[in-house]
C-alpha positions as CSV (number, residue, x, y, z in Angstrom):
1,X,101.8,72.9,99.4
2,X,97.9,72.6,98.6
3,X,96.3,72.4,95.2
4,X,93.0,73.7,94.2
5,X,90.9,72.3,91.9
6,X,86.8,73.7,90.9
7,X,84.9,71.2,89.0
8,X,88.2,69.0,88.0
9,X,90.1,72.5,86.5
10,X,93.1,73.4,88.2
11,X,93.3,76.6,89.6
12,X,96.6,78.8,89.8
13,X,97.2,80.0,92.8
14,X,100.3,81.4,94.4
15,X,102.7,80.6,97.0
16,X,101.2,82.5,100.0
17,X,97.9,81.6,98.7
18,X,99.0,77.8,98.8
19,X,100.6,78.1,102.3
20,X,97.5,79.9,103.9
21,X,95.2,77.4,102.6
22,X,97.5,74.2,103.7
23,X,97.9,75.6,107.1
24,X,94.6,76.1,108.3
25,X,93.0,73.1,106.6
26,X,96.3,70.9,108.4
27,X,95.8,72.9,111.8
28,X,91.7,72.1,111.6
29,X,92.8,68.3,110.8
30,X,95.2,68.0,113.1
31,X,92.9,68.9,116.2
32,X,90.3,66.4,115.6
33,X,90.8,62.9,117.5
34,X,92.6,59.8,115.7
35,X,94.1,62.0,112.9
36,X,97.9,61.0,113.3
37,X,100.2,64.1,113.7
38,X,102.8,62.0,110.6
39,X,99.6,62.4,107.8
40,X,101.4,62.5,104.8
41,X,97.8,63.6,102.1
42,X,94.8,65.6,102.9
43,X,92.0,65.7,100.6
44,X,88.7,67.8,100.8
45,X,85.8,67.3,98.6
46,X,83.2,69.5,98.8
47,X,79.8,69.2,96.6
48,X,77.3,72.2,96.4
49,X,73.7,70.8,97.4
């Protein structure tokens, strides 16, 4: 399940939305050394420059 927040406001999204986002953020994670396949959170923070 993934959760998206802009500028601390939580955004609605739905279902599919919330699956597509949590699997290719978890697939990207997942195939970068020392990150355990057992994670339990993920979390992103991105700041615009």
């Amino acid at each position: 399940m993934a959760n998206l927040r802009v500028d601390g406001e939580i955004v609605p999204i739905n279902e599919f939305v919330s699956r597509m986002l949590a699997g290719m953020i978890s697939g990207a994670v997942l195939s970068l050394k020392g990150v355990r396949e057992d994670w339990e959170r993920i979390e992103i923070e991105i700041r615009r420059a």
